[in-house]
matplotlib code that plots the C-alpha trace (Angstrom):
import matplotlib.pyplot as plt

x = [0.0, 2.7, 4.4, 0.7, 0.7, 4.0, 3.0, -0.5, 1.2, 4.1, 2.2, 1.3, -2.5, -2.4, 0.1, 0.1, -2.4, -2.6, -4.4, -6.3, -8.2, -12.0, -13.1, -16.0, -16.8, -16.2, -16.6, -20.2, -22.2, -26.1, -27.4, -28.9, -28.9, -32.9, -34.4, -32.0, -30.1, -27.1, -23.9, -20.6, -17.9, -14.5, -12.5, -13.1, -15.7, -18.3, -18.0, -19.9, -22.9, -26.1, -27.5, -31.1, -34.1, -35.4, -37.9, -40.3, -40.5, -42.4, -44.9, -47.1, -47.8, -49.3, -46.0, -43.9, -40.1, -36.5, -34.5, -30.8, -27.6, -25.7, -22.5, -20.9, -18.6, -17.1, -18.8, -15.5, -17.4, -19.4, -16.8, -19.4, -20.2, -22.9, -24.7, -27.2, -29.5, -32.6, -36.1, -38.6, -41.8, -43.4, -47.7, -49.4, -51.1, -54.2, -52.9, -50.9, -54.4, -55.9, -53.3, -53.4, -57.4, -58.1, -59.3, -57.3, -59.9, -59.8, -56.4, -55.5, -53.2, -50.2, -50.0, -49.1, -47.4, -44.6, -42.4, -39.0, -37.3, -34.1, -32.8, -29.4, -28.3, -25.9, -23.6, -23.4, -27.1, -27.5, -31.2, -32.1, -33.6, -35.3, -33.8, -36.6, -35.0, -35.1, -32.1, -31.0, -30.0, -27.2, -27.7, -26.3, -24.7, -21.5, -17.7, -16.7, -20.4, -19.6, -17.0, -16.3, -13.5, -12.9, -16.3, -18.5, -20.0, -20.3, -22.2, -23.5, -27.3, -28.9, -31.5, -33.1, -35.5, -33.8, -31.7, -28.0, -25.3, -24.5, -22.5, -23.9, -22.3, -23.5, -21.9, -22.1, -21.6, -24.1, -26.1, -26.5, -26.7, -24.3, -25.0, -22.3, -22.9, -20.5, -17.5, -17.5, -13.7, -14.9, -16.1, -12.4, -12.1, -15.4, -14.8, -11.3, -13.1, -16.2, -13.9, -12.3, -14.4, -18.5, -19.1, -17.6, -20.3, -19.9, -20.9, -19.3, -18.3, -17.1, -15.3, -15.6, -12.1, -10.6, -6.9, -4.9, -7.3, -9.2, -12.4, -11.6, -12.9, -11.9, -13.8, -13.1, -15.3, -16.1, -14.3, -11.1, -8.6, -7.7, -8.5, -8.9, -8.5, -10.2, -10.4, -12.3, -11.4, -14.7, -17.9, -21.1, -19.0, -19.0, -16.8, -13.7, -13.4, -9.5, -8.4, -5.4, -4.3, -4.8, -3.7, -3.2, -3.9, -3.4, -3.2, -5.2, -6.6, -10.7, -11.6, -10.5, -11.5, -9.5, -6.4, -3.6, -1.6, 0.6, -1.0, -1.3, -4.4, -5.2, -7.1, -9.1, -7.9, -10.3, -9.2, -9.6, -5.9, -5.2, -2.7, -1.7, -0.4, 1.9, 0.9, 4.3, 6.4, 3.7, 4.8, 1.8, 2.6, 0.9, 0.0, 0.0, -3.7, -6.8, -10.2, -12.6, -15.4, -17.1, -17.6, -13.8, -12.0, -9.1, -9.9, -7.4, -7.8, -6.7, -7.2, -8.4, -9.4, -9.8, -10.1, -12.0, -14.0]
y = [0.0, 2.4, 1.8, 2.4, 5.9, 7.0, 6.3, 7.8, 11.4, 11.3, 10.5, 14.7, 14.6, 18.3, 19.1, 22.4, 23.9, 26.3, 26.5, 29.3, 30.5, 31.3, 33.7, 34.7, 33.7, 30.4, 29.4, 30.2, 32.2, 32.8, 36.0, 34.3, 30.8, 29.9, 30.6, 32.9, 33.6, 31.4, 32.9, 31.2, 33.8, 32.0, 31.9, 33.8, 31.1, 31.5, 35.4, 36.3, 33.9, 34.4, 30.7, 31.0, 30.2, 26.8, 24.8, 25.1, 28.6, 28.7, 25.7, 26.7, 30.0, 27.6, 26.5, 27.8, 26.6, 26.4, 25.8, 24.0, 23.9, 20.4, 20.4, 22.0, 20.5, 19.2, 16.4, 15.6, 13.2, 16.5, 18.9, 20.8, 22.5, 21.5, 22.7, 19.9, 21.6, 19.9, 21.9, 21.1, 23.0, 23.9, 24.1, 27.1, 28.7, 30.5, 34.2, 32.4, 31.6, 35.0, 36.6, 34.7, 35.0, 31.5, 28.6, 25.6, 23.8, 25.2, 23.9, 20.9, 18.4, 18.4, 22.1, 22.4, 18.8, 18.4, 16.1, 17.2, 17.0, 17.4, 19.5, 19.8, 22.6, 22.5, 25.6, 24.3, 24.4, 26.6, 25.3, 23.0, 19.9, 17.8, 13.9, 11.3, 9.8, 10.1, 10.0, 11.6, 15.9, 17.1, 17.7, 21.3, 23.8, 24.7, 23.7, 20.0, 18.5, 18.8, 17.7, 17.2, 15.4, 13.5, 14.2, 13.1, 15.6, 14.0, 15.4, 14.1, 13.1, 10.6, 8.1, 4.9, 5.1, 5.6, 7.7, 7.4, 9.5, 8.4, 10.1, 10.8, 10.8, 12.3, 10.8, 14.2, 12.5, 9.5, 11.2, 8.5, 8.5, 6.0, 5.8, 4.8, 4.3, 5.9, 4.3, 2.7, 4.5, 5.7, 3.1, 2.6, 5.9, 5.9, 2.2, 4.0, 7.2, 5.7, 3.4, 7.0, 9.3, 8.5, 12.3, 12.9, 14.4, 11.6, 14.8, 13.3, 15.7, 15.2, 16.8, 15.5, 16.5, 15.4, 14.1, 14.0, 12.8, 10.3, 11.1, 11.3, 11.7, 13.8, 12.2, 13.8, 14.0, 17.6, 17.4, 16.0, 17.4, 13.7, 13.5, 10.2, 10.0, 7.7, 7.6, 5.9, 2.8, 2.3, 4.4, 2.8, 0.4, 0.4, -1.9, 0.2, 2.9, 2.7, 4.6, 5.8, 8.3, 9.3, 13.0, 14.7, 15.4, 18.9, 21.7, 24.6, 23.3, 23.8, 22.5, 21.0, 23.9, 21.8, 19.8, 21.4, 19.4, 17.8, 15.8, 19.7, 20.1, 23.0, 24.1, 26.7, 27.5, 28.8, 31.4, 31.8, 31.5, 29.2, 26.5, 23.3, 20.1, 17.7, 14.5, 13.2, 15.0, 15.2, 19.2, 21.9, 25.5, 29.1, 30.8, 34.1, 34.7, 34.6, 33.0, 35.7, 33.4, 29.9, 29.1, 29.9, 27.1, 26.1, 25.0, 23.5, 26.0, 25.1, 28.0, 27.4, 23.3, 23.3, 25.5, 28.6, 28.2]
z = [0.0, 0.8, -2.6, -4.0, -2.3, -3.5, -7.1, -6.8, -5.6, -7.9, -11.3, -11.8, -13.8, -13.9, -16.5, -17.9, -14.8, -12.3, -8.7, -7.8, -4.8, -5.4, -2.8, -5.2, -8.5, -9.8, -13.8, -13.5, -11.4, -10.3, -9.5, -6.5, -5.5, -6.8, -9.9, -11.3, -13.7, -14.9, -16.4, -17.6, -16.8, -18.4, -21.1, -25.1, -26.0, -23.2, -23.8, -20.4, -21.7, -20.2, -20.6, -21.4, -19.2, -17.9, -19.9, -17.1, -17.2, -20.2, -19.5, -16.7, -14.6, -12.0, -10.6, -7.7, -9.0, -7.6, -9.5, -8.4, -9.9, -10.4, -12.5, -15.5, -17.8, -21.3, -23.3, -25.1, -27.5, -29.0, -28.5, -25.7, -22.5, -20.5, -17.4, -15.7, -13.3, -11.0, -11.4, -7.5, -7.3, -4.3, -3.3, -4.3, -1.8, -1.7, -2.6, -5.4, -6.9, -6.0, -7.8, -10.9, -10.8, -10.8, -8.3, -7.3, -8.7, -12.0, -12.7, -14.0, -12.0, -15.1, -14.4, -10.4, -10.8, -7.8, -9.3, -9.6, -13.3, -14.4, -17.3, -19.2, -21.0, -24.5, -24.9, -28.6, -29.3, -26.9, -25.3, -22.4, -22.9, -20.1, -18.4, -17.4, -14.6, -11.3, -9.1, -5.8, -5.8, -4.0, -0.5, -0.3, -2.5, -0.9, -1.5, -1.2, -2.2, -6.4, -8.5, -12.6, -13.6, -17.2, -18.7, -15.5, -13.0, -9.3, -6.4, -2.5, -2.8, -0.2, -1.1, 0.2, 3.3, 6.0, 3.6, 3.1, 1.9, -1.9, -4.4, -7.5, -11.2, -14.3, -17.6, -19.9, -23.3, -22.9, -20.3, -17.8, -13.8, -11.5, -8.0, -5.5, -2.0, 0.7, 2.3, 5.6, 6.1, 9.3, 11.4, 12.7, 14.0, 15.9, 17.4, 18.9, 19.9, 21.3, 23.6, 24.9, 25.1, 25.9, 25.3, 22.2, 18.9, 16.5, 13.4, 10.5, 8.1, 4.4, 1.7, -2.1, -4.4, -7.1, -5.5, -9.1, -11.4, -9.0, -7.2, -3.4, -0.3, 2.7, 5.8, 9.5, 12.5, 13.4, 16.5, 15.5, 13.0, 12.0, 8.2, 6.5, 2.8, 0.3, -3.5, -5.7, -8.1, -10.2, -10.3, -8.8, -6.9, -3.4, -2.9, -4.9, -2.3, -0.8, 2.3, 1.4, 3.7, 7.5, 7.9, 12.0, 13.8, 12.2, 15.2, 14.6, 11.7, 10.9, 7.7, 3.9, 1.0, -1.2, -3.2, -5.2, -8.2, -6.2, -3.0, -1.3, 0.6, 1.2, 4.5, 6.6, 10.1, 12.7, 12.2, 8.2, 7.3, 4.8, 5.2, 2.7, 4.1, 1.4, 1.2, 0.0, 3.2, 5.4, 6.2, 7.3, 5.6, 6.2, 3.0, 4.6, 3.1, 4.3, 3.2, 2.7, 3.9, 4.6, 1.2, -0.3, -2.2, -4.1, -7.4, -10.6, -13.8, -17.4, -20.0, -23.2, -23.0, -27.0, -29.7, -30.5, -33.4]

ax = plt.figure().add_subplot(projection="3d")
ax.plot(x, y, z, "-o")
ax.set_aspect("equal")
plt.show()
């Protein structure tokens, strides 16, 4: 295993790339988190694009919508970007009818149906078109709960009854969900902590990255800065998740906000300075900068993935 570590942090998958800090924007932007309007700020072929409006918002004025934000990416198979977004709807309530002058009963069921669709948008054709499936949304839009890598969008969803942490993957060339269910790469860690300390808040807390090339996870109880590391070997297998690294305790230390090219990690201290920590030397570094707020990250930039046309 160790010899399997060595060779997963030397073998560089970001050639030619650069790490930058997002305080604010990243490649696209909403003008506020529901139903608004989407943007794709980066590089000459986007040109600032404002990506036109849902499907739904042209099908029925009896509908209260939210609209949520999954992934954006390449689809190398027809040279195009793609944004994949999940549409709810809410109940109407009585001065929602009122003020569109009509009665509940009046309108028919396919118009204030709650089901939730999903939608995908082509920057080449530049419209949306709508997904029949049904498969679980992430569970909050903040850093460390969506990922792209290699032509797949991944995000944290839960499903099942009782529900359970999954992670989610959207294929953007052949447009197919996998589901993978979560790693047990924690029950170790409890059994040791549970046998210390009968007080402790078991809060498990997780970070999704992309550790050079590979999907990973960063797992860590909330009140420990003991960070255990697992990537993933095959998508919608269980089974493929391998631990690879246990990382602290890290003094100080508060929270992941990302992974450099090189096995850094890169975290937020209490009290928002940024650190990185290498995973071949095992050494903790101040960046001398701070994180502007809860939702800063490090992200991997490549300009100009293909040609302009």
């Amino acid at each position: 295993m160790s010899m399997y570590r060595n060779n997963f942090i030397s073998n560089n998958y970001y050639d030619d790339t650069s790490v930058v800090l997002l305080n604010h924007l990243p490649p696209f932007s909403m003008e506020n988190e529901f139903n608004s309007t989407l943007y794709l700020l980066s590089g000459e072929r986007f040109e600032n694009k404002v990506i036109p409006p849902s499907l739904v918002e042209f099908e029925s004025p009896y509908r209260e919508t939210s609209i949520i934000f999954h992934g954006f990416g390449y689809d190398h198979v027809r040279d195009d970007y793609k944004v994949i977004q999940r549409v709810h709807f809410f109940d109407l309530i009585d001065s929602d009818f009122d003020r569109l002058g009509v009665l509940y009963e009046e309108v028919s069921w396919e118009d204030v149906s709650l089901h939730p669709l999903w939608e995908i948008y082509s920057l080449r054709n530049n419209s949306w078109s709508r997904l029949d499936v049904n498969v679980a949304d992430c569970c909050h839009q903040i850093p460390g709960y969506q990922v792209y890598v290699d032509g797949m969008c991944h995000w944290r969803g839960h499903e099942g009854i009782p529900q359970e942490e999954c992670l989610v993957s959207f294929d953007l060339s052949n447009q197919v969900f996998f589901t993978t269910p979560m790693p047990l790469d924690m029950d170790d860690m409890r059994a040791f902590l549970g046998s210390t300390n009968d007080d402790f808040d078991f809060s498990l807390d997780r970070y999704l990255v992309v550790l050079n090339g590979s999907i990973a996870l960063i797992s860590y109880y909330v009140e420990t800065t003991i960070f255990h590391i697992s990537i993933l070997g095959e998508v919608g297998v269980k089974e493929s998740w391998t631990k690879l690294f246990i990382v602290g305790p890290l003094p100080c230390v508060y929270c992941p906000i990302g992974v450099g090219k090189n096995g850094d990690i890169f975290f937020r201290r209490k009290d928002y300075e940024l650190v990185w920590f290498n995973l071949s030397t095992n050494m903790i570094e101040e960046l001398g900068i701070k994180g502007e707020n809860n939702s800063c990250q490090i992200g991997i930039y490549k300009e100009n993935l293909i040609s302009i046309e």
